[in-house]
N, C-alpha and C positions, 0 to 999 in steps of 0.2 A: 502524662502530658496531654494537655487539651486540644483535641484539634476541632476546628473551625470550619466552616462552610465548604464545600467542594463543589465545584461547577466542572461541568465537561464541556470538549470542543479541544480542539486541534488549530497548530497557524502554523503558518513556515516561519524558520527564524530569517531576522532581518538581515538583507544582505550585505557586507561592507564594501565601500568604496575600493579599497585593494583588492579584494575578492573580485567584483563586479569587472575590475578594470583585467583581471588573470584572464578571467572567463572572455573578456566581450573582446579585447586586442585581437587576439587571435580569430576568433570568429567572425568578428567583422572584413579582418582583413582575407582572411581566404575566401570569404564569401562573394567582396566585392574582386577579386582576384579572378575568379571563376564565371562572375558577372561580365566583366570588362574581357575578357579573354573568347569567353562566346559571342557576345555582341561585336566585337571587332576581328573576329575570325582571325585572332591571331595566337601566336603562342601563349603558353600558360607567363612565360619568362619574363616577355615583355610587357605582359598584365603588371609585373610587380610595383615600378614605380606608379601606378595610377590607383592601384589599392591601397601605396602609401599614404600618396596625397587625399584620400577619399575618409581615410581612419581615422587618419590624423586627428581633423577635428570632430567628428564622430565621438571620438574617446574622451579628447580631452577636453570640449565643452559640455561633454554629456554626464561625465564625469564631477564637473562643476555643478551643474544642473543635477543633479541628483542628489547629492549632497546637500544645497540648499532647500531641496524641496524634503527632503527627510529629515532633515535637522532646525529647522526653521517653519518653512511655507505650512508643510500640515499639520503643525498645531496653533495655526492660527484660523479663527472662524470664517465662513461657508465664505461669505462676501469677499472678504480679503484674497482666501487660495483663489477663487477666481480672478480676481485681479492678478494676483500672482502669479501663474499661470498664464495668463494672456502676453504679460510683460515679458515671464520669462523664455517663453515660446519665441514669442517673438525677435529677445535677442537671439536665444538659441539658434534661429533660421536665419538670420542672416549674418553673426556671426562665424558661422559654420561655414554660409555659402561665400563669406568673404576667405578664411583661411584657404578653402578649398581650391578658390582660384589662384592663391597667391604661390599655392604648393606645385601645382599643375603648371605654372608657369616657372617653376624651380625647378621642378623633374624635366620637364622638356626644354630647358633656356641651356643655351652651351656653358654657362658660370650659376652658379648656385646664387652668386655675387650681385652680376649682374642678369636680369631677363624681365622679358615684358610680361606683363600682368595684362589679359584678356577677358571681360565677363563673358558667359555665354549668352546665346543667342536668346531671343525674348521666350523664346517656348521653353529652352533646355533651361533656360533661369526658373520660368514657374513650376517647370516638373521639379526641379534640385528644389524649392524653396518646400514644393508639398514634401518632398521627399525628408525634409530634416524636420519638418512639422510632425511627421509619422513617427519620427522618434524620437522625438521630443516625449509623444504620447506614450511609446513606450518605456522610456525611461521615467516617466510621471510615473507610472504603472508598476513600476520595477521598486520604486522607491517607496509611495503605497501597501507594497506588499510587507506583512508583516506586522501591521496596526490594523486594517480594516479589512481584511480579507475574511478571517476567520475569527473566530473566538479563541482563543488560550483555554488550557484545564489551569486551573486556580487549586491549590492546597494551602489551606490557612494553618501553620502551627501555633502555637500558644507555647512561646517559648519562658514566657514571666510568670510569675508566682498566679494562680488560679483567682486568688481575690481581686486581682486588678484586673482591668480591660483591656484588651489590645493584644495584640500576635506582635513578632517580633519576623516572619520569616516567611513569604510566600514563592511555593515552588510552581514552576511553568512546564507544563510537559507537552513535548515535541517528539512526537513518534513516541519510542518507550524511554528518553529521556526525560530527565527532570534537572532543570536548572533553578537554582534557588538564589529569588533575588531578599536583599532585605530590605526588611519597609524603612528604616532611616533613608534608602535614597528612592523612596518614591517626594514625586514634587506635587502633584497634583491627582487628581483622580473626580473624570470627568462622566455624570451618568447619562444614561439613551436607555429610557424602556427598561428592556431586561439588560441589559450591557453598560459595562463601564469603560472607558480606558485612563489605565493608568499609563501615566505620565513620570519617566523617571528619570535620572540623571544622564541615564546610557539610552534613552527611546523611549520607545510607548507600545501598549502592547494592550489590544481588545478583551474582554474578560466578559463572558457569560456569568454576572451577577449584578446584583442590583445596588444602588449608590445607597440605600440602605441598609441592605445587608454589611456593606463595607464601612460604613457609619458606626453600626453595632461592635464592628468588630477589632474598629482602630480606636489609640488608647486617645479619648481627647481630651489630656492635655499637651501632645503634638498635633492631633489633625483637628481641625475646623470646619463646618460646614459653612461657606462664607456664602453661598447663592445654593437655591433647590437643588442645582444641577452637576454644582462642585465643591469637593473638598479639596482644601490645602495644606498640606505640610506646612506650618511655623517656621520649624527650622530651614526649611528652603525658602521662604522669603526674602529677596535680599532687600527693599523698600517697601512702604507705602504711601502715594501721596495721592488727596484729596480730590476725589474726582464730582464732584458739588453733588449738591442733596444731600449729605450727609453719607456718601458712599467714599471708597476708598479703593481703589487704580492698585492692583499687589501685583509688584516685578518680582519674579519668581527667578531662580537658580539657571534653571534651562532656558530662558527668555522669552517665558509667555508674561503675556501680560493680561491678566485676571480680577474683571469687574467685581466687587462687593456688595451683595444688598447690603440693605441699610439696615437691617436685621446683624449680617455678618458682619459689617461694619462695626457694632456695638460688640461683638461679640470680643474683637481683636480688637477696640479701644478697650476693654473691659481689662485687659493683661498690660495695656501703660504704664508705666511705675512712675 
């Protein structure tokens, strides 16, 4: 059996929203529990309902927000996640800072039913506003992790007959594991330098080799080099429509969307029937 390129480097595996949400509930909430309990020199006991209402939306817009930002926002270009990120910050904080009120005034209203909804005061507004701003950024941070942190180790096997081009099987190793994706569900595979990231049906994952080297080594009649900087899987295309000059707009599987030169353009008119 032929094996293929190998590159070194390490990355944490990316962490799932279930996962994320086991870890950070609990956390969050004994943390703001132990917050609220020393600042109001009061019981740990009657800390509880104010850590409810404080997590609450903590989790579950954070939760939101993390998800779109790892499954959407970062594989969309430098300009965009910026935007993205501004917008989504933004709900995030005052989203947050609206539930938080509405809870606060639930835990402390004699009806769950019925009770009055209070903002806080002009100061205690802009500290809570920095304050879901700050995790916002951690949760950006959280979601990030996993694509652009580290490099992946890459093992290319050659699982097809030696006269043909292309591997059919690359393993990712995490610690002393190795998890092995197969190239039919890569979608894309974008290059930086010495670094690629492959872009696949389930994420995207950093890779210490060059869009080159990956070029040489996938079979192309599935991948294309449609621009200097990326190839595309074929079969994960799911359109393409005419984005003038003679270039061509490819909506891909996982929902990027992926300019053509006009080089690559001909390349994938070339396979028209």
């Amino acid at each position: 059996m032929k094996q293929g390129p190998i590159a070194s480097g390490t990355t944490p595996r990316e962490v799932s929203a279930v996962r994320l949400a086991l870890i950070a509930t609990p956390t969050v909430f004994v943390a703001y529990a132990l917050v609220l309990s020393i600042g109001h020199d009061s019981p740990l006991l009657d800390a509880i309902p104010g850590a409810v209402a404080n997590t609450t939306p903590t989790v579950l817009f954070g939760l939101g927000a993390y998800e779109l930002i790892r499954t959407r926002l970062r594989k969309q270009g430098p300009l965009v996640q910026l935007a993205g990120h501004v917008l989504l910050c933004g709900a995030y904080t005052l989203l947050s800072y609206w539930l938080l009120i509405v809870m606060l005034g639930a835990v402390g209203g004699a009806s769950v039913i019925k009770f009055d909804v209070e903002p806080f005061p002009v100061r205690a507004s802009v500290w809570q506003m920095l304050e879901n701003a700050t995790v916002y950024g951690i949760i950006a941070a959280l979601a990030y992790r996993g694509s652009a942190a580290s490099a992946v180790t890459v093992v290319l096997r050659n699982a097809q007959d030696e006269s043909r081009p292309g591997f059919s099987r690359y393993f990712i190793r995490s610690g002393d594991e190795m998890q092995p994706i197969d190239v039919h569900l890569i979608v894309s595979i974008t290059g930086a330098d010495d670094y690629a990231e492959v872009a696949t049906v389930d994420g995207a994952h950093l890779v210490r080799m060059t869009l080159a080297d990956f070029e040489r080594s996938l079979d192309p009649e599935r991948f294309i080099r449609v621009h200097r900087s990326r190839i595309v899987n074929v079969e994960r295309i799911v359109r393409a429509e005419p984005a003038g000059g003679g270039r061509l707009l490819l909506h891909m599987q996982n929902g990027e969307a992926i300019p053509a030169s006009r080089a690559g353009s001909r390349l994938l008119r070339d396979r028209v029937l």
